[in-house]
C-alpha positions in Angstrom: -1.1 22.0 37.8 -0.6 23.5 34.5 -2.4 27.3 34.3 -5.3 26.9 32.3 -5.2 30.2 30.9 -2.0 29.6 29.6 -3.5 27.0 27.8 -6.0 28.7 26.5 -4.0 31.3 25.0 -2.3 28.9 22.3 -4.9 26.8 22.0 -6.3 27.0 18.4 -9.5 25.1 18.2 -12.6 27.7 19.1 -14.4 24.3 20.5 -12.0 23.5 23.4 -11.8 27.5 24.1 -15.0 28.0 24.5 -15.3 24.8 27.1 -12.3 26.3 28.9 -13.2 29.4 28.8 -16.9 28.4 30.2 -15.0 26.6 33.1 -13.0 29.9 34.1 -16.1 31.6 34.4 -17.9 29.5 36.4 -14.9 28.7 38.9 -15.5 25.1 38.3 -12.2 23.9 40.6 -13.2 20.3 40.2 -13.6 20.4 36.6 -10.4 22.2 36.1 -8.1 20.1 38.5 -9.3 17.3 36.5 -8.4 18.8 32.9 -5.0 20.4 34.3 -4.3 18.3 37.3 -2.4 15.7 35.1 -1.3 15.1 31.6 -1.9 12.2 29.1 0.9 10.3 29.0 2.5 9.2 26.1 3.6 5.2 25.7 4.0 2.5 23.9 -0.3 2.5 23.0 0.8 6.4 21.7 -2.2 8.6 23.5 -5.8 8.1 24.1 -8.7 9.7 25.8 -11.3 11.7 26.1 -11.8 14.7 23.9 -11.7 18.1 25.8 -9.5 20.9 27.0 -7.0 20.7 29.0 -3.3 18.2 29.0 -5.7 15.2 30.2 -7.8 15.6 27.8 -7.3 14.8 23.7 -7.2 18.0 22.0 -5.7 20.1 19.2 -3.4 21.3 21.7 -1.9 17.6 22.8 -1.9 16.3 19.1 0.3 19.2 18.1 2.7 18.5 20.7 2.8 14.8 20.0 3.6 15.7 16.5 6.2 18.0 17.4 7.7 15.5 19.8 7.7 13.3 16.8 9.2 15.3 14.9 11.9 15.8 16.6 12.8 12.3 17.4 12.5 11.5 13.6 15.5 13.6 13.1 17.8 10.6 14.3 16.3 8.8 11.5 16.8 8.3 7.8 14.2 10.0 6.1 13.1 7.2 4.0 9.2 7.8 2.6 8.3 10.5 5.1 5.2 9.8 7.3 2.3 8.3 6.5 -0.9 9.8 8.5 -4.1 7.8 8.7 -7.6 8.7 10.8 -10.8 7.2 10.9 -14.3 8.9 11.2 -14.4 9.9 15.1 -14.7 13.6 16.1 -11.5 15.3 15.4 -10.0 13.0 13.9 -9.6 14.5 10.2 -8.6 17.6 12.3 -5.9 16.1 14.2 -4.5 14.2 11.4 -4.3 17.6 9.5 -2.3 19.1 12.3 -0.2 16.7 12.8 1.1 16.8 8.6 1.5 20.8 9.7 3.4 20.0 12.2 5.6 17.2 10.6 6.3 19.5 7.3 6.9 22.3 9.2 9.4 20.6 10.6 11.0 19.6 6.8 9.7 15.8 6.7 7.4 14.4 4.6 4.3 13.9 5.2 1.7 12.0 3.4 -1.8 12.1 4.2 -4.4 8.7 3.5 -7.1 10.2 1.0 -10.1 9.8 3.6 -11.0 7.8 6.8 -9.8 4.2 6.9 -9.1 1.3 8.8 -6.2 1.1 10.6 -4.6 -1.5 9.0 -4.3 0.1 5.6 -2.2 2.9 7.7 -0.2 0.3 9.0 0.3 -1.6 6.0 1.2 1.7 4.3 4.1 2.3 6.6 6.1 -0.2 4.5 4.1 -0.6 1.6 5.4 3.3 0.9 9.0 2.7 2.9 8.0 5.1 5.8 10.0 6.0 8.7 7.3 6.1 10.3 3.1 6.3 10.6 0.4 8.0 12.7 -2.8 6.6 12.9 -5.8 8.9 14.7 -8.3 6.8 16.4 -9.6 5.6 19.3 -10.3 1.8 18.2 -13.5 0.5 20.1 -13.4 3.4 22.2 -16.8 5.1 23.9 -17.6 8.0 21.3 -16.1 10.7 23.8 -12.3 9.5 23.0 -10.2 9.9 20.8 -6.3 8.6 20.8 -2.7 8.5 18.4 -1.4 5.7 17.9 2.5 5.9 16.8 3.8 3.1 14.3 7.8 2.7 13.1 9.1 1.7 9.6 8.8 -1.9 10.7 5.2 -1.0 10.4 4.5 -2.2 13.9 3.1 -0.1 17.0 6.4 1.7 18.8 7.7 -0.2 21.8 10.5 0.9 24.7 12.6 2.9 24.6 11.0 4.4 21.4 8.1 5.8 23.3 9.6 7.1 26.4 12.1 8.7 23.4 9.0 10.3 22.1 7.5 11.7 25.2 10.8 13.3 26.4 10.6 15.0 23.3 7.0 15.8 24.0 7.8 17.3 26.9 10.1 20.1 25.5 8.1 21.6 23.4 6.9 24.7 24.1 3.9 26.7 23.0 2.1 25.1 20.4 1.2 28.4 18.7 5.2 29.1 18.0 5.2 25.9 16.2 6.7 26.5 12.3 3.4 25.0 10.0 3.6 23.6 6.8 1.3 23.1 4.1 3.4 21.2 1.7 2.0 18.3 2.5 1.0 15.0 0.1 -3.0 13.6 -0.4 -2.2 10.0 -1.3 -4.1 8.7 -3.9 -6.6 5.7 -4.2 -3.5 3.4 -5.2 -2.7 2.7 -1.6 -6.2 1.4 -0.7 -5.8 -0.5 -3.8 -2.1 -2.3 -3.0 -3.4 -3.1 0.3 -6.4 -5.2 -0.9 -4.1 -6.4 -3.3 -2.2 -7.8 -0.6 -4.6 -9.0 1.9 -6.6 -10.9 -0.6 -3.6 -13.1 -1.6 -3.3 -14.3 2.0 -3.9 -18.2 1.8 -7.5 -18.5 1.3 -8.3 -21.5 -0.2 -10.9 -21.7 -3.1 -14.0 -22.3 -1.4 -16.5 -19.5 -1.6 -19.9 -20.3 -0.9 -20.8 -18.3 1.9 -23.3 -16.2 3.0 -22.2 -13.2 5.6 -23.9 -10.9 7.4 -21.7 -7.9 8.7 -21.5 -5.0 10.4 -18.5 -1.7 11.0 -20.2 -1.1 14.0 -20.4 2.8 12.7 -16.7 3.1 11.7 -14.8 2.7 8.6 -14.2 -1.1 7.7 -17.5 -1.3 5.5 -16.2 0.2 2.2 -12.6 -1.5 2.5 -14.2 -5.1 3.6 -16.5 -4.9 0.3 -13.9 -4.7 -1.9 -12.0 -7.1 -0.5 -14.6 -9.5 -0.9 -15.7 -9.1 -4.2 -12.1 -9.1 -4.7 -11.5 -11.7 -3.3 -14.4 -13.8 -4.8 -17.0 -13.7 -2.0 -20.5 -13.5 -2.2 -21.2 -9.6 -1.2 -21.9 -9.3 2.8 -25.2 -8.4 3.9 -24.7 -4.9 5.6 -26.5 -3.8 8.6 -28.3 -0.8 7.4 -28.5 0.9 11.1 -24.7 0.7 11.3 -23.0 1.2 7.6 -22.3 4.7 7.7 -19.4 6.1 9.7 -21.2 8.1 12.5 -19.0 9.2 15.7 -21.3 9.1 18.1 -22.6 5.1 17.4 -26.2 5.9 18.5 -27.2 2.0 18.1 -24.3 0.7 20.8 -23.8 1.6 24.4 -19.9 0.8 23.5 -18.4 0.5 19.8 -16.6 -2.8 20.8 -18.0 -6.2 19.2 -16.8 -7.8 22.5 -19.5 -5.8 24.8 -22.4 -7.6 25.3 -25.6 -6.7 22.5 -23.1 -5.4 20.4 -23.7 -7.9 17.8 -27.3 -8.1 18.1 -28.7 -6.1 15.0 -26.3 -8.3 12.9 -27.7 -11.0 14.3 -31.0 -10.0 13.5 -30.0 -9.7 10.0 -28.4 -13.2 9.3 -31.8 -14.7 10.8 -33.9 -12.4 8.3 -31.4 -13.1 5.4 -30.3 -17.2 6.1 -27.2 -16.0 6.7 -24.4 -18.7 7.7 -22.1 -16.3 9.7 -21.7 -12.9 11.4 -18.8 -10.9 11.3 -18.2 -7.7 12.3 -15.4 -5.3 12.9 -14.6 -2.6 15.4 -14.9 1.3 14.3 -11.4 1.4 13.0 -11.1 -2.3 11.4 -8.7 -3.9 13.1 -10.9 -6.4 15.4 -12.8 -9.2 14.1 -16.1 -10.9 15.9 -17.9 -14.0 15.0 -21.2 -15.4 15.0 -22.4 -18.2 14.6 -25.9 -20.2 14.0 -25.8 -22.7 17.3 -29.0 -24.9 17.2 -32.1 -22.1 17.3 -30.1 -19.4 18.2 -26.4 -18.1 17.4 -23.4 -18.0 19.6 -21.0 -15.5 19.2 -16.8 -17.6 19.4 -14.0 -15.7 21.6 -11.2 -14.2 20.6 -9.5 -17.9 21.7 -11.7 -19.7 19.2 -11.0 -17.7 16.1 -7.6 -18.2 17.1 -7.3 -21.7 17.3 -9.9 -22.3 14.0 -7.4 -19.2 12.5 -4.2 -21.4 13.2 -5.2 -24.4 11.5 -6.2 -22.8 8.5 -2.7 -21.4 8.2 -1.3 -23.9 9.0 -3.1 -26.1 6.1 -2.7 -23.9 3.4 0.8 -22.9 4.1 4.4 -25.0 4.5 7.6 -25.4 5.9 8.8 -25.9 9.4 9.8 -21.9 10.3 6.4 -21.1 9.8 5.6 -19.1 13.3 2.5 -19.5 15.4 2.1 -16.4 18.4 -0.6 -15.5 21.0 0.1 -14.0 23.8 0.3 -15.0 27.6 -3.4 -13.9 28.3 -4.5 -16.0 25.4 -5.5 -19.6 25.1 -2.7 -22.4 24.9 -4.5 -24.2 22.5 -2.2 -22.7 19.7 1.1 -23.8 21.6 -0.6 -27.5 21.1 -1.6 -27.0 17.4 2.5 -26.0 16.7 3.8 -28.6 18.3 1.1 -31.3 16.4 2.0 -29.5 13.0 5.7 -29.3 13.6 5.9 -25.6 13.0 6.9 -22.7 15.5 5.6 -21.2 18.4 6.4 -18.1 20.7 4.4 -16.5 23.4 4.4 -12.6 23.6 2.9 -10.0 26.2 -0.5 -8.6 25.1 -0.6 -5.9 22.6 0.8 -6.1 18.8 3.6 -4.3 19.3 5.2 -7.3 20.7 3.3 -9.9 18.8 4.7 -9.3 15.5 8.3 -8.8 17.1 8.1 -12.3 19.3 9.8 -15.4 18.1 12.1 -16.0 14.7 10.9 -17.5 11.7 8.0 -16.7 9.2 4.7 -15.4 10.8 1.9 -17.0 9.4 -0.3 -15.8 12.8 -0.2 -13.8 15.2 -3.5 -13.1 17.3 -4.3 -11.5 21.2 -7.9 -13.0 22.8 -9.5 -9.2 22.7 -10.2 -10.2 18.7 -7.3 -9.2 17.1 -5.6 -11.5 14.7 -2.5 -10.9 12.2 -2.2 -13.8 9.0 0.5 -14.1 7.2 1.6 -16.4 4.1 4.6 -17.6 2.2 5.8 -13.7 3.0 5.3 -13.2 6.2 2.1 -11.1 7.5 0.8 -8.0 4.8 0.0 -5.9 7.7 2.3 -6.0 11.0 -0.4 -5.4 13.5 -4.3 -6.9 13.3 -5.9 -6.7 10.7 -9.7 -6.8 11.0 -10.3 -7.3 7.0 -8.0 -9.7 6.4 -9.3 -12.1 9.4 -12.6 -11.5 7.9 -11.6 -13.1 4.8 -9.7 -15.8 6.3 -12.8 -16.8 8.6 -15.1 -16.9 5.3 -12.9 -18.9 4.3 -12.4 -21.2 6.1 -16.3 -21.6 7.0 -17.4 -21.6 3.4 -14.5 -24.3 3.1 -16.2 -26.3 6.0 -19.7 -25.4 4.6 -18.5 -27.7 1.2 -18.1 -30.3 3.2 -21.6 -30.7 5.2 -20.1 -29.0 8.6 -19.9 -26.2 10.7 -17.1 -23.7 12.3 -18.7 -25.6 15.8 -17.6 -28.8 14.2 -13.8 -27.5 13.8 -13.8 -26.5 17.0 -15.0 -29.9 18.4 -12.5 -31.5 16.3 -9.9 -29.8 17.7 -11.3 -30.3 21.5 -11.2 -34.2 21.4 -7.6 -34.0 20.0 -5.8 -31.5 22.4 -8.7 -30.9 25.1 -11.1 -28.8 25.4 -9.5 -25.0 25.9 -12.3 -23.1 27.1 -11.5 -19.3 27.9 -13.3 -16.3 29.8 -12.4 -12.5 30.4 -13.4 -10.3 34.2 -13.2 -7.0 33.6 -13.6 -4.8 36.2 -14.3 -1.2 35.4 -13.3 1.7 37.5 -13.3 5.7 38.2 -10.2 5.9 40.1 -6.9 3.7 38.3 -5.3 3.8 42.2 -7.8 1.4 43.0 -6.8 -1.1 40.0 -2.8 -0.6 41.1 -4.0 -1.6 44.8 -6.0 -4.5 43.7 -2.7 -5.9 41.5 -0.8 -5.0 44.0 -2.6 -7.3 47.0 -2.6 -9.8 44.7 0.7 -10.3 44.0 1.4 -9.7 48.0 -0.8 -11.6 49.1 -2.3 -14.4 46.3 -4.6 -17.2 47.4 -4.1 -20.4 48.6 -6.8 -21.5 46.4 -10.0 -20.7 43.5 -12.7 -22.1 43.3 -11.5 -25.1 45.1 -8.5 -25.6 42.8 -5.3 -24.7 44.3 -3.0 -22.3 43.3 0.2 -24.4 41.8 2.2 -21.1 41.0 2.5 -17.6 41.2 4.4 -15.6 38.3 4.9 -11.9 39.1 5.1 -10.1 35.7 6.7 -7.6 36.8 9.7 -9.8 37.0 9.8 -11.3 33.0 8.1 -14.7 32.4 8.8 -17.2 29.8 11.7 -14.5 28.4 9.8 -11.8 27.8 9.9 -8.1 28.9 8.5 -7.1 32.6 5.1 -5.9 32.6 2.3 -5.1 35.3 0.2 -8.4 35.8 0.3 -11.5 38.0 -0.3 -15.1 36.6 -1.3 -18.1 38.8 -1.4 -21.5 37.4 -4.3 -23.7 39.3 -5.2 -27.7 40.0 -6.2 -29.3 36.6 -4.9 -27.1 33.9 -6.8 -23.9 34.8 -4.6 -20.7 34.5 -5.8 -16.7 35.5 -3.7 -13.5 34.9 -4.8 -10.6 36.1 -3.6 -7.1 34.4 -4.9 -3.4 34.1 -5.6 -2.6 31.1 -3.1 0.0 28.8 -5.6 2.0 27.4 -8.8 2.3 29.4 -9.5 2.4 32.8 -10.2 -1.3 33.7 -8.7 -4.2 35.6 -8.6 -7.3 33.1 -8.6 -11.0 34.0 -8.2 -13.6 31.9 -9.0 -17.0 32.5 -8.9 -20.8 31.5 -9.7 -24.3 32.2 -8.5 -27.2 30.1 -10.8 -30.3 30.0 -10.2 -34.0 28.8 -12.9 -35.0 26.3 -12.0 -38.8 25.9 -15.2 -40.5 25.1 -17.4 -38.0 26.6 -19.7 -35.4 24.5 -18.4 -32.5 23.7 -21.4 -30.2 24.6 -21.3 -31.9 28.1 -17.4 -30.9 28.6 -18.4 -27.7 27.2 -21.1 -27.4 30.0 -18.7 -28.4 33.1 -16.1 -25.6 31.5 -18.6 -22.7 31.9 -19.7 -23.7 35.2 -15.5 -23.8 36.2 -15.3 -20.7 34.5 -18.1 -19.1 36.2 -16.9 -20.2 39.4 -13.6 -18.8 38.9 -15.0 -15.3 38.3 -16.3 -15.4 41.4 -13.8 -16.8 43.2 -11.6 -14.2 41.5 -13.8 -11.1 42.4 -14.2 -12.2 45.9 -10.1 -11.9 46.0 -9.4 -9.2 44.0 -11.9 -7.0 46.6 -13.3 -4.6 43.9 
């Protein structure tokens, strides 16, 4: 266990002293072992955690040696534009970005600064938009308010992958004391003209020309509000209707129990507000922008789409407004398969990844036009390729008022596209499990059994396959997760989550319409799906 007290004497921040120091005194064993008992470990999501004292914990302490470990692996690289440093408006965040441009021109690179809190895929567009080497973007995403996290990006302008980030935590590791760390102050503030080229390059995605729309949105308390405006004036949209209870930035998000527009209530005070204001859709974005949700009016109330919905709607619209046959369609092998249908019916590209947008934007060859994950993450590109290299929570906004007010011209729905696209390739119905833990062991054991020991059978469908992850599927890297392919078309994986402390399952069933009613397919899908979950809990034992 690392000595506390060793800790606390380089440890600059008076906030995480005083915690530790309050600890020591009170002989609090249990709180300690916790703090110093392990470390954060750095990979290929960068850091993230809670916010406290201690190598487990996000603190001033950590961020300074992730910069420094940064630091030094940037010396194999061409300096290029420096690095560009975003954060958004949790606790600390300004704080650690500041350190971290100490850190990076006290080593002698350049470091460049964004001018306030913004979403995360201005930082990532930034990385190449200003010819970086590489980015750092402090946040903690959809996050409870107690985290905080760093999140690493290269001059691709994409999240690091192996061996970059095992390069970066061996570096990590030999730094010393944080308080014999050479600082800098000669770092840049950029200007306003970055936030500018980015909306200048996300509204000429292909949008179409239809307008008409009427939005009601929501940040969810983080940073997306200001950017998203602009873009849509910019753009040409009608001005969203803003919840009021959730414009401003506010680190603690007092109206959700989590930030993430996938939890369940999440989207209920923007709801509230397309009812009052006759609204036609609901979007909202996670605390640092780079998520998009949907809402929906659906008969006398509204329905909120999955991730796999937006995708598939997404897809088309790309795939109408853009041409040519290396145009590249990419969701990952968690996601629907809708998509792989929709390539092969246009004639255009298509490559499965492994979840996260790291690998998204690095699967397949040709020209990306999307790329998106289920967890409400989508990436659009055009006749160049993708603005941003990682999602992009503003631009799928745009692209989703687009593509409904171009759908609201002609008398119809985002519902009606997505029956369209059911009686042509099936219907694709999806659903997440997440299971939620104190102690990650037990997600390893659970994964582990299951990839032992996997069922005969699911919820009366038998299991067809089993695809150990671990061993590369479909040509892609190994990673932790087992996948069985059931009876009929229906599909589960089963993966613990990178960056919070949950076992994630992902299923779906594929459904024939023929001549039958949608909404009656629709129906048998959620009872499959529903028995699946349970079928699925039952065998995972947790």
């Amino acid at each position: 266990m690392t000595d506390p007290r060793a800790w606390l004497a380089q440890d600059p921040d008076p906030d995480t002293r005083a915690e530790l120091e309050a600890l020591l005194a009170a002989g609090d064993s249990a709180a300690l072992a916790d703090r110093f008992g392990a470390r954060l470990e750095f990979g290929t999501a960068g850091l993230r955690g809670e916010l406290g004292a201690g190598p487990n914990r996000m603190n001033r302490v950590t961020v300074l040696r992730a910069a420094a470990g940064l630091a030094a692996r940037l010396r194999n690289e061409p300096p290029r534009g420096g690095v560009v440093i975003g954060y958004d408006a949790r606790h600390k965040s300004e704080r650690f970005a500041r350190d971290t441009a100490a850190v990076l021109a006290g080593a002698g690179l350049r470091a460049r600064v964004l001018p306030r809190p913004l979403p995360t895929p201005v930082l990532a567009f930034c990385v190449r938009h200003l010819d970086a080497a590489a980015g750092v973007m402090v946040t903690a995403s959809h996050n409870p308010p107690r985290d905080n996290g760093y999140k690493v990006y290269w001059g691709d302008g994409a999240q690091i992958v192996p061996p970059l980030d095992a390069e970066i935590s061996a570096a990590i590791d030999a730094v010393g004391r944080v308080d014999e760390l050479p600082l800098g102050d000669a770092w840049e503030t950029l200007g306003e003209d970055v936030v500018e080229a980015y909306l200048d390059a996300v509204t000429a995605l292909p949008l179409g020309d239809a307008r008409e729309i009427a939005v009601a949105y929501t940040p969810l308390h983080g940073v997306g509000r200001d950017v998203l405006l602009r873009a849509f004036a910019r753009a040409g949209f009608p001005a969203p209707f803003v919840v009021a209870e959730q414009a401003e930035p506010d680190p603690d998000f007092p109206t959700v129990a989590f930030p993430n527009p996938e939890e369940p209530g999440a989207l209920d005070l923007a709801v509230d507000l397309a009812r009052a204001r006759g609204a036609d859709l609901v979007i909202a974005n996670d605390p640092d922008a780079d998520r998009c949700a949907v809402a929906v009016p659906d008969g006398s109330g509204w329905r909120t789409l999955t991730g796999d919905e937006v995708g598939g709607l997404l897809a088309e619209h790309v795939l109408r407004a853009t041409s040519g046959a290396d145009r590249l369609l990419v969701t990952t092998i968690v996601s629907a398969t809708l998509v792989a249908a929709l390539a092969r019916e246009h004639g255009v590209r298509f490559a499965p990844s492994l979840t996260g947008f790291k690998w998204i934007v690095r699967s397949g060859s040709g020209r990306l036009v999307l790329g998106y994950e289920e967890a409400l993450g989508y990436c659009l590109g055009g006749d160049d390729g993708p603005p941003v290299h990682d999602k992009d929570g503003v631009g799928a906004a745009l692209a989703v008022a687009a593509l409904a007010a171009a759908a609201r011209r002609e008398g119809r729905t985002l519902l009606d596209l997505l029956d369209d696209q059911a009686r042509r390739h099936g219907l694709h119905a999806t659903a997440p499990l997440s299971v939620r833990v104190a102690d990650r062991a037990l997600i390893t054991a659970a994964v582990d059994r299951l990839r032992a020991a996997p069922p005969d059978a699911l919820a009366g469908r038998a299991v067809t396959r089993v695809d150990d992850l671990t061993a590369g599927v479909d040509g892609l890297p190994p990673t932790d997760g087992v996948r069985l392919f059931l009876d009929g078309g229906a599909r589960v994986v089963v993966r613990p989550s990178g960056t919070e402390p949950k076992l994630k399952c992902y299923l779906e069933v594929v459904l024939p319409v023929g001549d039958a009613a949608v909404a009656d397919v629709r129906a048998r899908a959620r009872a499959d799906l529903d028995a699946l979950k349970t079928a699925l809990a039952a065998a995972l034992g947790l």
